[in-house]
N, C-alpha and C positions, 0 to 999 in steps of 0.2 A: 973336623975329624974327632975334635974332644968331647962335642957334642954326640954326636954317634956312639962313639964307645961309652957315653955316658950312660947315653938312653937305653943303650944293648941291659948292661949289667942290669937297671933298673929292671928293665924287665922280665929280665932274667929271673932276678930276687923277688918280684911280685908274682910271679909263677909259681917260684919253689914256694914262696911263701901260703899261694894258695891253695894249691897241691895239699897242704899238711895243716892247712887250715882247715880246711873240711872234716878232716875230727873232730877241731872244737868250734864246728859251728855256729851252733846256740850260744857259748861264752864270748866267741868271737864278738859276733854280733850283736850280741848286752854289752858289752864295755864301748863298743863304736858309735851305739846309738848313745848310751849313757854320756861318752866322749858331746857328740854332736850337741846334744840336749842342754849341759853343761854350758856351752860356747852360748847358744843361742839366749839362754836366758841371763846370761854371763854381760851379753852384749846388749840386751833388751832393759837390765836394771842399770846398768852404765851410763844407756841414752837416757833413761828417767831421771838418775842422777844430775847430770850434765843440764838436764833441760831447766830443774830446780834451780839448780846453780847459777847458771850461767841465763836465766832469762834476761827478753830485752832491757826490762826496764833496769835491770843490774848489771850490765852489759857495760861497761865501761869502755870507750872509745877513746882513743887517743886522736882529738881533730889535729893534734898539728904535724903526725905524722904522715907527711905527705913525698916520697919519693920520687925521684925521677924515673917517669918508665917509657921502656921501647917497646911500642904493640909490635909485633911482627905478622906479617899475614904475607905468608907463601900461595902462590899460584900460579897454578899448572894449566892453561886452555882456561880460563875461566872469568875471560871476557863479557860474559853474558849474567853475573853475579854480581862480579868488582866493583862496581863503582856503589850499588847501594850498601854494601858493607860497610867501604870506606864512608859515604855519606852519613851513613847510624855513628860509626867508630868519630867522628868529629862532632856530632852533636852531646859525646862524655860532658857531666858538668866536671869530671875532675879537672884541677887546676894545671898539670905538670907533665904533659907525655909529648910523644912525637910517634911519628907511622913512619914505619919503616915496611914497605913496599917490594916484595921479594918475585921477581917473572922467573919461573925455573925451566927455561927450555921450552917457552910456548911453542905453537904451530897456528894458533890463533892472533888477535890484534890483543891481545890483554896486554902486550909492553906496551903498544901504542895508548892504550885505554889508561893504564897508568902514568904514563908520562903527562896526560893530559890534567888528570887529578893534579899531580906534582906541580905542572905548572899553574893548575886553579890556586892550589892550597900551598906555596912553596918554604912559607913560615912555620906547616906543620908535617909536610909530608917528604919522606925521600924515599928512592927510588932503585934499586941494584934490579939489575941484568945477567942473568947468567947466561953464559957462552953452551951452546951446544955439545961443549967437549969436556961440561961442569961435570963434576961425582953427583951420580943420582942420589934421590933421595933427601925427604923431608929433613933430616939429619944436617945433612951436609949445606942444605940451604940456607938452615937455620945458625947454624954456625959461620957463615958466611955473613950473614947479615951483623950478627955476634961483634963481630970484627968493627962494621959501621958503629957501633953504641957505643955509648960512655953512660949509660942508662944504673941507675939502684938497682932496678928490678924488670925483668921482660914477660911482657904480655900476648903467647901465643891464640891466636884466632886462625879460624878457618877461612876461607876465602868468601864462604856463605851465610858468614856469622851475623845476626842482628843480636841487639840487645836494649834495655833502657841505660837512660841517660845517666842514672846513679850505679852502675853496673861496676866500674872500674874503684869509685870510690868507697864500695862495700865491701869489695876483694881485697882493698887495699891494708886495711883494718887487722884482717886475720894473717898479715903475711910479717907484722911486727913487732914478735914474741924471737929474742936470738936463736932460739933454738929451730924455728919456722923456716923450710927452705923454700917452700912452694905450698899453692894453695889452688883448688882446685873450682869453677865453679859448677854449678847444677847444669847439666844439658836436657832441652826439652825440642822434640818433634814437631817444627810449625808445621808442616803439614800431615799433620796425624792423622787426622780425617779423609785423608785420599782414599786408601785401599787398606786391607786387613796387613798388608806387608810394614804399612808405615804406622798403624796403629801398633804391630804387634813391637817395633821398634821402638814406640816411646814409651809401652809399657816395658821394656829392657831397659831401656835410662829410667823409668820412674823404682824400678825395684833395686838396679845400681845403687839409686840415690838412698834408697833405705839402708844398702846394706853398708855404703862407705858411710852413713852417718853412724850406723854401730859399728864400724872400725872406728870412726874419730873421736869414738865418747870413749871407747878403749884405749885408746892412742895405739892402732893398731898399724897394719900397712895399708894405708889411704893410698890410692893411686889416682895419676894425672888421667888427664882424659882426651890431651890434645889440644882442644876446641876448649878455649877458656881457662886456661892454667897459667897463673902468672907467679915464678922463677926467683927469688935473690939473689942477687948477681954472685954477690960473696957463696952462695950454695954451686951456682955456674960453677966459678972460677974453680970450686974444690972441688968437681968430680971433672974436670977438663969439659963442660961444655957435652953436647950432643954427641952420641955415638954414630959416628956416621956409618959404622956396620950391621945397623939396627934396619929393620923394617917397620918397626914401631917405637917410633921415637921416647912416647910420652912414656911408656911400658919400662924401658928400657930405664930412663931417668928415674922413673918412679923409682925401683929396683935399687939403684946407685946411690941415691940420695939417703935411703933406709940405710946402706951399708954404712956410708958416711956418717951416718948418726942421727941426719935430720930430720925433722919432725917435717908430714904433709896434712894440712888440714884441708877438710871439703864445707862447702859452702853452700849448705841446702836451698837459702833462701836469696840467691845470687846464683843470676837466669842466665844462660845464654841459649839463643835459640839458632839452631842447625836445619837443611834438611834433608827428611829422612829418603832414603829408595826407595823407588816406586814399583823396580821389577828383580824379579829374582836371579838370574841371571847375573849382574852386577852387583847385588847383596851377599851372593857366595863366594865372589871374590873380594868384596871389603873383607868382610868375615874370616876369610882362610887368611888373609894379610893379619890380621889381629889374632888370631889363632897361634900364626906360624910364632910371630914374635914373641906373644905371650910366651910360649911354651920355650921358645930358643932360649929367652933371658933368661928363667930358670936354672936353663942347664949351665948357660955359659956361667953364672952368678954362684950356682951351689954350691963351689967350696966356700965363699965369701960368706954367701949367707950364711951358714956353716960354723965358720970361723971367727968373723968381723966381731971386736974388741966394741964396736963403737954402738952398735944394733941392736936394742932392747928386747930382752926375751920376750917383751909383748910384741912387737914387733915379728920378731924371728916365728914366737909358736902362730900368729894370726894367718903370716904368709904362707906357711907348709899348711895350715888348713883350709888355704883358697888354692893348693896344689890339687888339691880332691877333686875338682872338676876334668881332671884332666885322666886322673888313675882310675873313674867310675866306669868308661866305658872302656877301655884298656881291659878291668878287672872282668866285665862281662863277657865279652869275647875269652879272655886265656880262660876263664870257669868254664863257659863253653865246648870250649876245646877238647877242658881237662875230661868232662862229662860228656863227649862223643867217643874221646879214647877208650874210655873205660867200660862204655858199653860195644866198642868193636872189641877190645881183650875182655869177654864173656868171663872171664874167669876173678877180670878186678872185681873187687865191690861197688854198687850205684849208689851214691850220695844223689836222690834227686833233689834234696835241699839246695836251691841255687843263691847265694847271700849274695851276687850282686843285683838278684831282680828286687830282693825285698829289702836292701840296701836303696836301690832305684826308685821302691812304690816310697818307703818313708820317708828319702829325703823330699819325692817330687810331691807328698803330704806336705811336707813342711815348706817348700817351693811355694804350695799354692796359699798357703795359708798367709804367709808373707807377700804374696803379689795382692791378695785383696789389701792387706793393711796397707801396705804402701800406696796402693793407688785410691783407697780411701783417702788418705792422708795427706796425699800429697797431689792427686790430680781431681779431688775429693768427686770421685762416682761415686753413685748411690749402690748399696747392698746388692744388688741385682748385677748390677753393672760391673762392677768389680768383682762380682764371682764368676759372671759370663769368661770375661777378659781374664781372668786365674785361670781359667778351664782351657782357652785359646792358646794364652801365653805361652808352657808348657812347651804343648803340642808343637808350637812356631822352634821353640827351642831348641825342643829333641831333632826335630828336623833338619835343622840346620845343625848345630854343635855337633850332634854324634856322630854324623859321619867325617864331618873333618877332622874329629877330633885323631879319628882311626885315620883319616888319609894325609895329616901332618905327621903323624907318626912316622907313617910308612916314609913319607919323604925325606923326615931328618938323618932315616933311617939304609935309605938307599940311593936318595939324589943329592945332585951337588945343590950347595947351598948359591940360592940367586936373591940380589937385589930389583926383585919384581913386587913392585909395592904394591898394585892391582889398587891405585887410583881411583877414586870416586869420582861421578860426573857430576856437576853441579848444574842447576839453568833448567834441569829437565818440568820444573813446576811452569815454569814458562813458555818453557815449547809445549807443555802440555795444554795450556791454554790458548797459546797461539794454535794449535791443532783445531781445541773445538770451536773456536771463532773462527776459523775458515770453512769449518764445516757448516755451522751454521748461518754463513754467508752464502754457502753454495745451495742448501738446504731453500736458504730464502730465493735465491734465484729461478731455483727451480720452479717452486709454487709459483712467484711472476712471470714467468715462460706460460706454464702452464694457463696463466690467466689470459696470457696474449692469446695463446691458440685459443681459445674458447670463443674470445671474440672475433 
């Protein structure tokens, strides 16, 4: 409910606000863009800084900090992935961890499929079962498992995560600064190359990975990402562990962690590989899940962020400037409105200057501008390629985010809140190939049929 009447007034205020912004248009829109421009290059000489500084060969490593950590890998039906995770997750060269094995209420054999790991591997792996009548929710699991550790630091994975062998001992490194609660690492799309869906998803993590590295040269609000974010327990212990009234867990921590005071660094050059959707359908419900909770922790978090004593004003102004994704199409729509009203009362004045479409054209200039450098950069395409993919990106974006953006609204707005986490499937690369190998088996039959009758 506190949500709601939060989101009312906001919106409320950005109505009035726009309403009477429309006289000063033109100034409006110079001090926003000058604001924007500011941030960007603000963020852009920080990473130059940083890179100066802090290169590898000055990099100073602490080898003997080596903590004890508990991977954690929750799964949900996800029998058909499980075990080559865990097979990658045991070949770590780090010296000092254990798996911990989380079955959240399958319907599948993934408990069976687990048990049998556990019993392969009994020196490094254990096992929890949750009962049918467990609290849903990645949250709840993950604090359940919590309970099993006596771990320094925890290492959450996805159920479909690969990685290499120096994976855990690179993250490890950035996570032993006191002040460091969490550390996040890089996510990239193994299957990128399927369809333009799964291409268009890892240029979303390749342009992520640009913009959390200019929050981290800022020390700004770095955020988890789920899939490869490893925890300090002493960070755990002080926000009480996982929300389990989250939909997005890592969102949610990320957020709590900031209030707390603690610093989250991202780890550009520390892999973990995920995979991406392959059909749309199932992508707009990951999506609305990450949406929903993005935007929930905001509102639940606002007086905190707000207030907290402990939250650096770099911090605090970085996070209300990645709020803007959420107020752009909001702002479209009430401008909208304002500017149909005003030409059905014939008698208002027509501002047709519309500032959130050229609010819209300059940031999605600067959007594309940024998706080529990052994927120069970081997935290194060539000129061509990276501006094709700038030009896709976008398009993939708007498509998805803006309308949910307006149909989370509406929800927070008029439905009751549910813990429907809207699950990803995993295994689908596999059935996918098992598909066209039986086609192609049937394909071949045929033609040898075909040879039969001839003769």
């Amino acid at each position: 409910m506190k949500e709601r009447f939060l989101l009312f007034f906001i919106i409320a205020g950005l109505s009035f606000f726009i309403y009477f912004f429309q006289i000063y248009t033109e100034w409006g829109l110079a001090i926003f863009i000058s604001l924007m421009a500011f941030y960007a290059v603000s963020a852009k000489i920080a990473s130059q800084i940083r890179k100066r500084l802090f290169h590898d060969d000055n990099d100073v490593k602490n080898e003997n900090f080596k903590p004890f950590v508990s991977i954690m890998i929750p799964a949900h039906n996800e029998e058909s992935v499980i075990s080559k995770t865990v097979e990658t997750v045991l070949k770590l060269d780090y010296p000092n961890f254990e798996v911990i094995l989380i079955d959240d209420r399958s319907s599948d054999n993934t408990a069976s499929v687990m048990k049998d790991l556990e019993s392969k591997y009994p020196e490094k792996i254990r096992v929890l079962i949750r009962k049918q009548g467990a609290f849903p929710g990645k949250s709840a699991v993950l604090n359940d498992a919590l309970l099993l550790s006596e771990a320094e630091a925890v290492l959450v994975l996805d159920a479909d995560a690969t990685m290499e062998s120096d994976f855990l001992t690179n993250l490890v490194y950035a996570l032993e600064p006191k002040d460091v609660g969490a550390v996040q690492a890089r996510k990239i799309v193994r299957n990128k190359n399927i369809n333009i869906l799964t291409r268009c998803q890892n240029n979303e993590m390749t342009i992520d990975t640009y913009f959390q590295v200019s929050r981290d040269a800022v020390k700004g609000a770095v955020e988890l990402r789920g899939n490869g974010e490893l925890i300090k327990r002493t960070a755990l212990d002080d926000i009480g562990g996982w929300n389990n009234y989250t939909i997005t867990d890592d969102l949610d921590m990320s957020t709590r962690l900031h209030i707390k005071g603690w610093d989250v660094r991202f780890c550009p050059d520390t892999i973990v590989y995920e995979e991406g959707i392959m059909y749309l359908t199932p992508l707009y419900r990951q999506r609305r899940r990450w949406l929903e909770g993005a935007f929930r922790r905001y509102l639940e978090y606002f007086g905190q962020i707000l207030t907290s004593k402990k939250m650096s004003l770099r911090v605090r102004l970085d996070m209300i400037a990645y709020i803007s994704e959420f107020i752009m199409p909001a702002w479209f729509i009430i401008e909208l409105i304002i500017l149909i009203g005003k030409i059905v009362i014939k008698d208002a004045p027509v501002n047709i200057l519309m500032s959130s479409v050229i609010m819209g054209i300059i940031i999605g200039i600067g959007f594309m501008a940024a998706c080529v450098v990052s994927l120069r950069k970081y997935d290194k395409l060539s000129k061509t390629d990276a501006f094709i993919q700038s030009v896709i990106t976008p398009a993939y974006l708007l498509i998805i985010w803006f309308p949910l953006v307006l149909f989370i609204g509406t929800k927070i707005l008029f439905m009751k809140k549910d813990m429907n986490w809207g699950k990803t499937t995993h295994g689908l690369i596999q059935h996918e190939h098992a598909i066209i190998k039986a086609k192609e088996k049937i394909k071949k039959a045929k033609e040898e049929l075909k040879k039969l009758l001839k003769k």
